[in-house]
DRENNU-711413 format. One record per residue: x, y, z of N, C-alpha, C, O in turn; chain; residue number from 1. Coordinates in steps of 0.2 Angstrom, whole numbers, m for minus. Layout:
+-------+-------+-------+-------+-------+-------+-------+-------+-------+-------+-------+-------+---+-----+
:   n.x :   n.y :   n.z :  ca.x :  ca.y :  ca.z :   c.x :   c.y :   c.z :   o.x :   o.y :   o.z : c :   k :
+-------+-------+-------+-------+-------+-------+-------+-------+-------+-------+-------+-------+---+-----+
:     X :     Y :     Z :     X :     Y :     Z :     X :     Y :     Z :     X :     Y :     Z : A : NUM :
...
+-------+-------+-------+-------+-------+-------+-------+-------+-------+-------+-------+-------+---+-----+
***
This chain:
+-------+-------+-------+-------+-------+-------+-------+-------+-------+-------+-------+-------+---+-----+
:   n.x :   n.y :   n.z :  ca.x :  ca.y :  ca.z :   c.x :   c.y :   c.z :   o.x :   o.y :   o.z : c :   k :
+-------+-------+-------+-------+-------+-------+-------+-------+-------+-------+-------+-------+---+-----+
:   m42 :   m79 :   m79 :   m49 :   m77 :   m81 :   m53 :   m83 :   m81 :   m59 :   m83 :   m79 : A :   1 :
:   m49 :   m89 :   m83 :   m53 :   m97 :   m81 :   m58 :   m96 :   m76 :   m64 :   m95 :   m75 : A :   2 :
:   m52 :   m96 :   m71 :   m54 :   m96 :   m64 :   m59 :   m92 :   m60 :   m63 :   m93 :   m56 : A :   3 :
:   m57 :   m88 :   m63 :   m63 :   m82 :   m61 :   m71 :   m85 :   m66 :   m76 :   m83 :   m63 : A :   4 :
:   m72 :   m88 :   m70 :   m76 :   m88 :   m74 :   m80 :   m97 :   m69 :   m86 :   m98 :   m69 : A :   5 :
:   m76 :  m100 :   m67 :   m78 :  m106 :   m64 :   m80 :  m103 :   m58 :   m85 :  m107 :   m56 : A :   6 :
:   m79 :   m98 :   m53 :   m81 :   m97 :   m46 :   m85 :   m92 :   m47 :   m88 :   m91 :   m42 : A :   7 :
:   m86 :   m87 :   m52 :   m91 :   m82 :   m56 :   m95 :   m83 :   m60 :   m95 :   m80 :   m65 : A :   8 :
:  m100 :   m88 :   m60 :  m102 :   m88 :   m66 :  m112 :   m85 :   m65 :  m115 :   m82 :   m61 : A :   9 :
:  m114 :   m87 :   m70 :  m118 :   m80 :   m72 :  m125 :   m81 :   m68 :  m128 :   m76 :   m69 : A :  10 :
:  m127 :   m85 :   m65 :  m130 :   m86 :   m59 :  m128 :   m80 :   m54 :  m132 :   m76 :   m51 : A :  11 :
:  m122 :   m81 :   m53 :  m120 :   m79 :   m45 :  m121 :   m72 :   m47 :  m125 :   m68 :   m45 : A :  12 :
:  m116 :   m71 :   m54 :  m117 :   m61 :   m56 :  m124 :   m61 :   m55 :  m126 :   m58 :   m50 : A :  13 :
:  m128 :   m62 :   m58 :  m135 :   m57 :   m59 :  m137 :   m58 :   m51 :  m142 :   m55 :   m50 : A :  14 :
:  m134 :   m62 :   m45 :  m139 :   m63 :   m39 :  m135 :   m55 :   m35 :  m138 :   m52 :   m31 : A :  15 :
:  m129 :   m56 :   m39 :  m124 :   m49 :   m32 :  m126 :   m45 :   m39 :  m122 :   m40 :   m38 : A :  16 :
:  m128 :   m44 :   m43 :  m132 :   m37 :   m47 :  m137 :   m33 :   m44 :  m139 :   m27 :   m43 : A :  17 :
:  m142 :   m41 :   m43 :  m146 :   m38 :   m39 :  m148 :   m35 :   m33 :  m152 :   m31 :   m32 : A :  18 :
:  m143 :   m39 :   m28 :  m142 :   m36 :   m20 :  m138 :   m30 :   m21 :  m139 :   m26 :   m16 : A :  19 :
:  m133 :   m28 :   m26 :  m131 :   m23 :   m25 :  m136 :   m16 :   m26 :  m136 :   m11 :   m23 : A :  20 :
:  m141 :   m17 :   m33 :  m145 :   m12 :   m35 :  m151 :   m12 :   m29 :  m152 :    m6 :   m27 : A :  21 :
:  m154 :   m16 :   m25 :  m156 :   m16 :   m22 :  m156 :   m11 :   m14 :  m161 :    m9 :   m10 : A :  22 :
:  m148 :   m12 :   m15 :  m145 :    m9 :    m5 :  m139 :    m3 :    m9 :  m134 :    m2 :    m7 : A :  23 :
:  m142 :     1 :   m15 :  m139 :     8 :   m16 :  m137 :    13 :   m14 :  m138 :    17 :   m19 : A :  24 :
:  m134 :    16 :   m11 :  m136 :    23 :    m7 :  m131 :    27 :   m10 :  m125 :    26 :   m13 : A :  25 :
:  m133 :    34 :    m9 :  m129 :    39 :   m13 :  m121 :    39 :    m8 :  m120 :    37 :    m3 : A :  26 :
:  m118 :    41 :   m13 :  m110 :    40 :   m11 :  m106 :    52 :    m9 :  m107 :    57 :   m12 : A :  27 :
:  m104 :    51 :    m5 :  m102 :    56 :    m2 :   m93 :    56 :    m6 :   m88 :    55 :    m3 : A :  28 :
:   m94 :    59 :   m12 :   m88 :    62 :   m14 :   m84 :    67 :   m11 :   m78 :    68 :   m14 : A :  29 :
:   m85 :    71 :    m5 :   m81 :    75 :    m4 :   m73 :    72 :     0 :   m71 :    67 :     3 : A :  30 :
:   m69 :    77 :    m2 :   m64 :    72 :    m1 :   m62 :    80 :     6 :   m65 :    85 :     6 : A :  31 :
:   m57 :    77 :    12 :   m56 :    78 :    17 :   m53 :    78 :    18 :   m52 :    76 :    24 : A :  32 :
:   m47 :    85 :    14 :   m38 :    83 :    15 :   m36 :    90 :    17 :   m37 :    95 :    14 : A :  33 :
:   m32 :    90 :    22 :   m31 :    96 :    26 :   m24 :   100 :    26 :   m21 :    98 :    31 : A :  34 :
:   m21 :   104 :    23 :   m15 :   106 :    21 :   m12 :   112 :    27 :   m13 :   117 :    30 : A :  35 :
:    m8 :   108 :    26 :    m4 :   112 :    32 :    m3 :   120 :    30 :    m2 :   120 :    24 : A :  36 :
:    m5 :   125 :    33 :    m8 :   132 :    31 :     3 :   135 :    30 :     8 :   131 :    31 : A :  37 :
:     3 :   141 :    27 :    12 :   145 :    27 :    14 :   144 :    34 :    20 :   142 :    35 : A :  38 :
:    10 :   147 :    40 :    13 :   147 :    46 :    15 :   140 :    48 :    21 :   140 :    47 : A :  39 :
:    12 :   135 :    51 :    12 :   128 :    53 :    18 :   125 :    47 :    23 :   122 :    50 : A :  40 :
:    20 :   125 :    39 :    24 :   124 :    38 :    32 :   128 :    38 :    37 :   124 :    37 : A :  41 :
:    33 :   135 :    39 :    37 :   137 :    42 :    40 :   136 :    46 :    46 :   136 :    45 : A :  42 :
:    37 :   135 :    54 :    39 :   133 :    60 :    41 :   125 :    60 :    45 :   123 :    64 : A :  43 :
:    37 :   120 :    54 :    40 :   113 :    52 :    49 :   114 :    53 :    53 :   113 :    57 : A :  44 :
:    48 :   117 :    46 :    55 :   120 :    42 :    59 :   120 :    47 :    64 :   117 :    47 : A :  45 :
:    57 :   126 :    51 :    62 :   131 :    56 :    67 :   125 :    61 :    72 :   124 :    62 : A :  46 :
:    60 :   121 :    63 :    60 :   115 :    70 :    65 :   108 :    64 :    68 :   103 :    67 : A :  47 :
:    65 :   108 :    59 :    67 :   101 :    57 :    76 :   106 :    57 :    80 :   104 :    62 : A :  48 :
:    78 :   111 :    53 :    85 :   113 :    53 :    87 :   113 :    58 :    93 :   112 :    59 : A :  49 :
:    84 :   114 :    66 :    85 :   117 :    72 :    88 :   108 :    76 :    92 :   109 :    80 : A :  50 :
:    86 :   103 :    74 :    84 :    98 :    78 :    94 :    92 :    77 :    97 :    93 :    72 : A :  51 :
:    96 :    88 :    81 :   101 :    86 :    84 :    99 :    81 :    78 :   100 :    82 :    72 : A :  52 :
:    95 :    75 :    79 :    93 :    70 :    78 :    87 :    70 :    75 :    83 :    75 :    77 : A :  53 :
:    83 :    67 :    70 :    78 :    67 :    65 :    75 :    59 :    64 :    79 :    55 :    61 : A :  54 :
:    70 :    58 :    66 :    69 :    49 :    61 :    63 :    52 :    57 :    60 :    57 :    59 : A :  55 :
:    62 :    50 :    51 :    59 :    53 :    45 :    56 :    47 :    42 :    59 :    44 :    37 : A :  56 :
:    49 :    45 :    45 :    46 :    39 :    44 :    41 :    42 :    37 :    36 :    45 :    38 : A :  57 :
:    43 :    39 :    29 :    39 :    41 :    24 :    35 :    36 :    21 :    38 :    31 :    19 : A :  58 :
:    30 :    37 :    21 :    26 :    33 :    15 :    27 :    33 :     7 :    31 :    37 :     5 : A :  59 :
:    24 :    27 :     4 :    26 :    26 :    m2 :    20 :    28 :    m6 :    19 :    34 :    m8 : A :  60 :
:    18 :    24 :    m7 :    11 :    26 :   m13 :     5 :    30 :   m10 :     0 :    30 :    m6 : A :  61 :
:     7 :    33 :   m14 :     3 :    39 :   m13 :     3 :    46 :    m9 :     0 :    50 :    m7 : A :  62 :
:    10 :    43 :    m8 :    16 :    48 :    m5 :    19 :    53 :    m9 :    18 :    59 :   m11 : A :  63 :
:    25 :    46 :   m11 :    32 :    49 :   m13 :    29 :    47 :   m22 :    29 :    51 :   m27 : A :  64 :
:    27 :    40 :   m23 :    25 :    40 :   m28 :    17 :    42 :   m31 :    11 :    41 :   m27 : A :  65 :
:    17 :    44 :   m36 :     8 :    43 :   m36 :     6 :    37 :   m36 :    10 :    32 :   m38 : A :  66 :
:    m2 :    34 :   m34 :    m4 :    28 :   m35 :    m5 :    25 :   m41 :    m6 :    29 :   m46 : A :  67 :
:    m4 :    19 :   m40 :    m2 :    16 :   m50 :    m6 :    10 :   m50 :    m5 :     5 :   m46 : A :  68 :
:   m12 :    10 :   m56 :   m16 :     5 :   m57 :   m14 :    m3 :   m55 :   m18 :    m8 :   m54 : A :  69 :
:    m7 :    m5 :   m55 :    m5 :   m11 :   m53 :     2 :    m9 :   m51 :     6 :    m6 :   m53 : A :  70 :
:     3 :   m14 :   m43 :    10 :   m13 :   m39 :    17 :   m11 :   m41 :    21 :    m7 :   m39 : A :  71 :
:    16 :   m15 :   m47 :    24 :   m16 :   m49 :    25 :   m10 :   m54 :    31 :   m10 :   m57 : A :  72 :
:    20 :    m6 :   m56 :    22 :     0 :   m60 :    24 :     7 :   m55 :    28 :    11 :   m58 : A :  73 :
:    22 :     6 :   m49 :    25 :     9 :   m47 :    31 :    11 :   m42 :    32 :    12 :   m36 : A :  74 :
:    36 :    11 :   m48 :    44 :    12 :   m46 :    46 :    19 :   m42 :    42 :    24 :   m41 : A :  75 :
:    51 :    19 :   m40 :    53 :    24 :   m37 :    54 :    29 :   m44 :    55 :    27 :   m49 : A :  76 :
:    53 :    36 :   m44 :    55 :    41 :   m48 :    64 :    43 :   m49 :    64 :    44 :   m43 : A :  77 :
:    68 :    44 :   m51 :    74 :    49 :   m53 :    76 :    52 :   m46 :    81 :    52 :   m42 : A :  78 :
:    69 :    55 :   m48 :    68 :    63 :   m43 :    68 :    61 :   m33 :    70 :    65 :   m28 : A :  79 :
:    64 :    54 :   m34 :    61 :    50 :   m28 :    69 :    48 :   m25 :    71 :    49 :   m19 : A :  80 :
:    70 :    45 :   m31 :    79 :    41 :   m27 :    84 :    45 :   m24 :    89 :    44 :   m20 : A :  81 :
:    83 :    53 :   m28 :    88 :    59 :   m28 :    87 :    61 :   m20 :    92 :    61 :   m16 : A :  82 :
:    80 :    63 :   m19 :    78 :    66 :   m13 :    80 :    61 :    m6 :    83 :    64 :    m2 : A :  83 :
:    80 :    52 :    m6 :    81 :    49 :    m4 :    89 :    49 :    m1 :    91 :    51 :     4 : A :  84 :
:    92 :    49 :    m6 :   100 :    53 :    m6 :   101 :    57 :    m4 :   105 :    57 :     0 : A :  85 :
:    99 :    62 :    m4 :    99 :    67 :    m1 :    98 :    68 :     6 :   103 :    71 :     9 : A :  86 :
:    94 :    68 :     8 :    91 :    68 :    16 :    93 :    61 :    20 :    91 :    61 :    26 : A :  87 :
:    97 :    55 :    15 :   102 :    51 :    21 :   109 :    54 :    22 :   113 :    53 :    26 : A :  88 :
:   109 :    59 :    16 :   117 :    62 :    15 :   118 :    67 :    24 :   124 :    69 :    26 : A :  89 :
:   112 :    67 :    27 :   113 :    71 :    33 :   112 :    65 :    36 :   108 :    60 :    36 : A :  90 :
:   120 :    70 :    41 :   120 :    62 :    48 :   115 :    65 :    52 :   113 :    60 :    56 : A :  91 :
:   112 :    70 :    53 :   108 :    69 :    59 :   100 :    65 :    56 :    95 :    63 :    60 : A :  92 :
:   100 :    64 :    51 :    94 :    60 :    49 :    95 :    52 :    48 :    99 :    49 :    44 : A :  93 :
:    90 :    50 :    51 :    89 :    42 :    51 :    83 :    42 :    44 :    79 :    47 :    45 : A :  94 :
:    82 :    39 :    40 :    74 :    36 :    38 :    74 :    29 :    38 :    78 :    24 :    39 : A :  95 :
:    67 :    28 :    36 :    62 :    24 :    35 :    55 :    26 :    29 :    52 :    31 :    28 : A :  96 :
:    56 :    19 :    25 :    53 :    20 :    23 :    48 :    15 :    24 :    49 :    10 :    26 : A :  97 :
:    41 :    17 :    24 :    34 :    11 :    28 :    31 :    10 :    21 :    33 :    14 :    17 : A :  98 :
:    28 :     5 :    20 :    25 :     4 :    15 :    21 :    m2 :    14 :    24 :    m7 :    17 : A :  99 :
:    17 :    m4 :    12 :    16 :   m12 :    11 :    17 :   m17 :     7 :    15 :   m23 :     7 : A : 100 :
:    22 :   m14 :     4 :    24 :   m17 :    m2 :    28 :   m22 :     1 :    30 :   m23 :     7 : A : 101 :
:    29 :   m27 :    m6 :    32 :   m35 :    m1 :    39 :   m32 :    m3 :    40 :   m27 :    m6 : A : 102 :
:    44 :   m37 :     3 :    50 :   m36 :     3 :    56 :   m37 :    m1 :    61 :   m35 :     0 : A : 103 :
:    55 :   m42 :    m8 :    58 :   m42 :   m12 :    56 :   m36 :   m17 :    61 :   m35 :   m21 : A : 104 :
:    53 :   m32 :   m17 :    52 :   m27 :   m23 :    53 :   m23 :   m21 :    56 :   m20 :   m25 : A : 105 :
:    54 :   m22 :   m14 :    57 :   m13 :   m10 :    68 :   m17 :   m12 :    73 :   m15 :   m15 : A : 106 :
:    67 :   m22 :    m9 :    72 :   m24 :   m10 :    79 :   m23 :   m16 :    85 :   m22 :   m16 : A : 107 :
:    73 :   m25 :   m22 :    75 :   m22 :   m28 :    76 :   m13 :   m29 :    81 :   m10 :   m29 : A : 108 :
:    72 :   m13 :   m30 :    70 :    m3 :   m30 :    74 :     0 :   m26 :    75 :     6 :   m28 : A : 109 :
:    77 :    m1 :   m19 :    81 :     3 :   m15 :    86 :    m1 :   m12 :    87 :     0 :    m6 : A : 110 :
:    89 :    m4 :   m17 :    95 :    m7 :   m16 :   101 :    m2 :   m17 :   102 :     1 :   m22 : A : 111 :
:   106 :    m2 :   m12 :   111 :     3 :   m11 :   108 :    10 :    m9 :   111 :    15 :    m7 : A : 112 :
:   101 :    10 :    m9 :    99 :    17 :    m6 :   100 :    17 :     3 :    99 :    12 :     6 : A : 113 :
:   103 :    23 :     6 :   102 :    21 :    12 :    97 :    23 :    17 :    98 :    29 :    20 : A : 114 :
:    90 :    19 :    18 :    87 :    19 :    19 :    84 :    15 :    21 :    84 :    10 :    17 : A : 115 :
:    81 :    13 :    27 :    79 :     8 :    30 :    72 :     7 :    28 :    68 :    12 :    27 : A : 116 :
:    70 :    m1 :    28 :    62 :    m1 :    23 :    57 :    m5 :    28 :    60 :   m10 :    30 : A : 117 :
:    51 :    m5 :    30 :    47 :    m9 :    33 :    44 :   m10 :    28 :    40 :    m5 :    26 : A : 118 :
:    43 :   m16 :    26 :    39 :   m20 :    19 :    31 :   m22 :    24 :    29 :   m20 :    30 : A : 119 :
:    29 :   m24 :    21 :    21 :   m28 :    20 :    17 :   m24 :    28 :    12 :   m26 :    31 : A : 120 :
:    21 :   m18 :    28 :    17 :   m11 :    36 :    20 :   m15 :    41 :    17 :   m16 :    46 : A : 121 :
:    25 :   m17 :    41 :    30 :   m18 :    47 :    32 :   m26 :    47 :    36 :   m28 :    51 : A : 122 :
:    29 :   m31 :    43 :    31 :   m38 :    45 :    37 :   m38 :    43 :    40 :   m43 :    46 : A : 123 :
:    41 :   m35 :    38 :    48 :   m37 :    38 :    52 :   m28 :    38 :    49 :   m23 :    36 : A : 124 :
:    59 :   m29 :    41 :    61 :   m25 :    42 :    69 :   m26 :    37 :    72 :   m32 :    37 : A : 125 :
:    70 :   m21 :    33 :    77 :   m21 :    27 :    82 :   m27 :    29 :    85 :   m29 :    25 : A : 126 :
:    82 :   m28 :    35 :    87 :   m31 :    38 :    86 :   m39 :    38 :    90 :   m44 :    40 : A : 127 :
:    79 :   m41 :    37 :    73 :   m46 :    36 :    72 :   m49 :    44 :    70 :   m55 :    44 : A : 128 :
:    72 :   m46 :    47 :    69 :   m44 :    54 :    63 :   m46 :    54 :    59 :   m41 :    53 : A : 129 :
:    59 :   m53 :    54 :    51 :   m53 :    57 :    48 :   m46 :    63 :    49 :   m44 :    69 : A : 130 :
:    46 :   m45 :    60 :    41 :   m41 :    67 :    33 :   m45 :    69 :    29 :   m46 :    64 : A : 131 :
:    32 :   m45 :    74 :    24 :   m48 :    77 :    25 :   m54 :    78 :    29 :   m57 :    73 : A : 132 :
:    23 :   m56 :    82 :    22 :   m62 :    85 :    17 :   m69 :    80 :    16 :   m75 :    81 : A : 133 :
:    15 :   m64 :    77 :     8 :   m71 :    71 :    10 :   m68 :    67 :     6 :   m64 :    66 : A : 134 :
:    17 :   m68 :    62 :    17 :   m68 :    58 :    17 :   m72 :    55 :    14 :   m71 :    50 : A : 135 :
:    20 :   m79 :    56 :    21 :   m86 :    54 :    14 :   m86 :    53 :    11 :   m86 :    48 : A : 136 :
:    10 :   m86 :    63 :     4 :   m88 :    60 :     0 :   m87 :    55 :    m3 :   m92 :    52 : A : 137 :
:     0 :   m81 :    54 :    m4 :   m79 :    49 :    m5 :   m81 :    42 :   m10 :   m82 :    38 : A : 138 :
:     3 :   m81 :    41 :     5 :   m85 :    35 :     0 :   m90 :    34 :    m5 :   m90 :    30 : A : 139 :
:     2 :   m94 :    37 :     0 :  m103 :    35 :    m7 :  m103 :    39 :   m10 :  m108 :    37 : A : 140 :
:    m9 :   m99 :    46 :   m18 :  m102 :    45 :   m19 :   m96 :    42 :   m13 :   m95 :    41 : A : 141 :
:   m21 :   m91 :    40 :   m24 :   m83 :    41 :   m26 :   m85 :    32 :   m32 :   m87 :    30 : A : 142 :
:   m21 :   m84 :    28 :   m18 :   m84 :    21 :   m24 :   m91 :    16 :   m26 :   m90 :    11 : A : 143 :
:   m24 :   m93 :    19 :   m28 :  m100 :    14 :   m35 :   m99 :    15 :   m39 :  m100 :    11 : A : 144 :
:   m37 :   m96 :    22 :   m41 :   m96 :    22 :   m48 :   m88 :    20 :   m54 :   m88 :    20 : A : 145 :
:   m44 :   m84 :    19 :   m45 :   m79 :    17 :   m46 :   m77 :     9 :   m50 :   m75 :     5 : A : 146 :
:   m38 :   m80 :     9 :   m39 :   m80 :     0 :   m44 :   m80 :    m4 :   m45 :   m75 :    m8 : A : 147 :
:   m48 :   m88 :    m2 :   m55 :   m88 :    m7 :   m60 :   m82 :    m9 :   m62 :   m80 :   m14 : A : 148 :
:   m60 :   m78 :    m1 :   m65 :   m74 :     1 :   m64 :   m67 :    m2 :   m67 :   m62 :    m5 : A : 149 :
:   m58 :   m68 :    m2 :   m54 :   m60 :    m8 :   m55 :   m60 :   m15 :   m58 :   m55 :   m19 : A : 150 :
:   m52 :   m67 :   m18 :   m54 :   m68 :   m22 :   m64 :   m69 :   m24 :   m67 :   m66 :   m29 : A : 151 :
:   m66 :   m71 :   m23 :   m75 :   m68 :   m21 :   m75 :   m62 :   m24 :   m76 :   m61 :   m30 : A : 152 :
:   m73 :   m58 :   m18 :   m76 :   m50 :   m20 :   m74 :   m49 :   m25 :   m77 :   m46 :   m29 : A : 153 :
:   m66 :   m52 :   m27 :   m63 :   m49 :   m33 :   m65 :   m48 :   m40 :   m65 :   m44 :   m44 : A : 154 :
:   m66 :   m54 :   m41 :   m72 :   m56 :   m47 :   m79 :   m54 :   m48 :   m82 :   m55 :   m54 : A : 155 :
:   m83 :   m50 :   m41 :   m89 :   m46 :   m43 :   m87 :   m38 :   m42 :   m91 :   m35 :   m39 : A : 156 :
:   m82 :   m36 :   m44 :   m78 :   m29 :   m46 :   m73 :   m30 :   m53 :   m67 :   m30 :   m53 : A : 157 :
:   m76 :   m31 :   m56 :   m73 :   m28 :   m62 :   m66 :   m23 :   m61 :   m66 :   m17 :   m58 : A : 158 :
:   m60 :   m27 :   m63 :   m53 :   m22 :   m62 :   m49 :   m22 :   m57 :   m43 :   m21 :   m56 : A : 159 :
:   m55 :   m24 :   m51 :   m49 :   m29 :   m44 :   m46 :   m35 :   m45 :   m49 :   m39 :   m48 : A : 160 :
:   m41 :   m38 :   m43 :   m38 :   m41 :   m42 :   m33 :   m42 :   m35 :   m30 :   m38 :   m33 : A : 161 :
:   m33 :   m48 :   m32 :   m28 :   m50 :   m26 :   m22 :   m50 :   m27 :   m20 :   m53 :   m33 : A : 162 :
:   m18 :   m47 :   m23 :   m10 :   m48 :   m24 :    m9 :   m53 :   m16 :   m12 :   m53 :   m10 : A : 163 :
:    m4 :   m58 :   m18 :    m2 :   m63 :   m12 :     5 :   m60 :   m10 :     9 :   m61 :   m14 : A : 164 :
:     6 :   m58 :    m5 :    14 :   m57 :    m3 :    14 :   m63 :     1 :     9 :   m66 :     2 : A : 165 :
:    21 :   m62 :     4 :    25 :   m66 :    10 :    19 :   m69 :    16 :    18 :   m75 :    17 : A : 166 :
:    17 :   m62 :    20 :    14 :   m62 :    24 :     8 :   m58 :    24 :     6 :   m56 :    29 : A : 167 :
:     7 :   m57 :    21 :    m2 :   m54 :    18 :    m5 :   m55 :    11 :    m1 :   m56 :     7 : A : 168 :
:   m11 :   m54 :     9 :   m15 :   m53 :     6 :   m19 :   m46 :     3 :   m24 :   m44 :     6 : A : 169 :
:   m17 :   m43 :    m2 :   m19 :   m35 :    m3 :   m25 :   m38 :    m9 :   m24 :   m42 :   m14 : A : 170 :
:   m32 :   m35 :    m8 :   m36 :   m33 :   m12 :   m36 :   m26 :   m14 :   m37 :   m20 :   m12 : A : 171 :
:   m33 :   m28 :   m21 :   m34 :   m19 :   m25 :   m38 :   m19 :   m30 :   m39 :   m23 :   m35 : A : 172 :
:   m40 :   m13 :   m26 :   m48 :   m10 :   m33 :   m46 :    m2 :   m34 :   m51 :     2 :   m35 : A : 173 :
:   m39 :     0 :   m36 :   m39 :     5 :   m38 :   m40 :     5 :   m46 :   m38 :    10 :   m48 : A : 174 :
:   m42 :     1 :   m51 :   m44 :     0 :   m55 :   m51 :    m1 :   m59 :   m54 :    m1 :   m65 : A : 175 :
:   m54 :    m1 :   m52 :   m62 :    m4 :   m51 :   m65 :     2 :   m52 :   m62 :     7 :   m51 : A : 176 :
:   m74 :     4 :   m53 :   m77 :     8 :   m52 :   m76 :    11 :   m45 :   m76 :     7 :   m41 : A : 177 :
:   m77 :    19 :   m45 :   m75 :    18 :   m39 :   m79 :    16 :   m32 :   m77 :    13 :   m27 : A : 178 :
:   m85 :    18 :   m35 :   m91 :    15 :   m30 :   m92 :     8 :   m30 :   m95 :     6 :   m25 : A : 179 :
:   m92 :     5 :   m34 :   m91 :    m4 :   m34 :   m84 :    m6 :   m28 :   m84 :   m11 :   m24 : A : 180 :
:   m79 :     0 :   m29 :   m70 :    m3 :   m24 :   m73 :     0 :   m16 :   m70 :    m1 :   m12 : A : 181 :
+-------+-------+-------+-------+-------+-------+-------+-------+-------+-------+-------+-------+---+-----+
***
């Protein structure tokens, strides 16, 4: 909070107070989410029991978990690890799970699970496999120099905060108003 109070201070708030009330515009709430109708999930069904081979690429937050005001609350469920067991218990199914999450925390939460994990959207892979060619890069120029800039925003939204992994940078404002995130 120091810190935020030495790179925020009450000069800068009332100037991004102003430019924000200034460039307003109303916000479009409708949300735009399309449910697979009884027939389209049936023939799923029918097509997944029928099939030789399966890879079964799942997301995480906001998936299997609900989204949760800060990362590290959001653990795998009981029910989540069951299901996981479950659906590796079939040899014709491969998974993956994708997520962004850094590779130590999946690491922890699905240990012994068999399931293969792509941490931070694919830079590390369960097996700790680099994937992309700039990852490195990125690390060491991309990371110092963006930081500040996260940190910025994060300080004039109330309730956001930067999280630093391995190889990225997550700005989270699921805690912020949501029209300020």
């Amino acid at each position: 909070m120091q810190n935020r109070l030495r790179r925020y201070d009450v000069t800068r708030w009332a100037m991004d107070f102003l430019a924000e009330l200034l460039s307003t515009n109303p916000v479009d709430e409708e949300s735009h989410v399309a449910w697979l109708d009884a027939a389209v999930r049936t023939k799923l069904i029918e097509q997944y029991h029928r099939s030789a081979h399966r890879l079964l690429i799942l997301d995480y937050d906001g998936t299997l978990v609900p989204f949760a005001a800060y990362p590290e609350v959001a653990k795998p469920t009981q029910e989540c690890s069951k299901s996981f067991n479950s659906l590796a218990a079939d040899s014709r199914n491969e998974l993956l799970l994708a997520t962004g999450r850094d590779r130590a925390t999946l690491d922890q939460w699905f240990k012994g699970v068999p399931t293969g994990l792509a941490a931070e959207h694919g830079a590390w892979i369960r097996s700790g496999t680099v994937i992309g060619k700039c990852s490195n890069l990125c690390r060491w120029v991309g990371k110092p120099r963006l930081l500040p800039i996260l940190e910025m925003h994060a300080d004039q939204v109330p309730g956001a905060f930067v999280e630093e992994k391995e190889f990225s940078l997550v700005w989270h404002y699921r805690n912020a108003n949501p029209e300020r995130g």
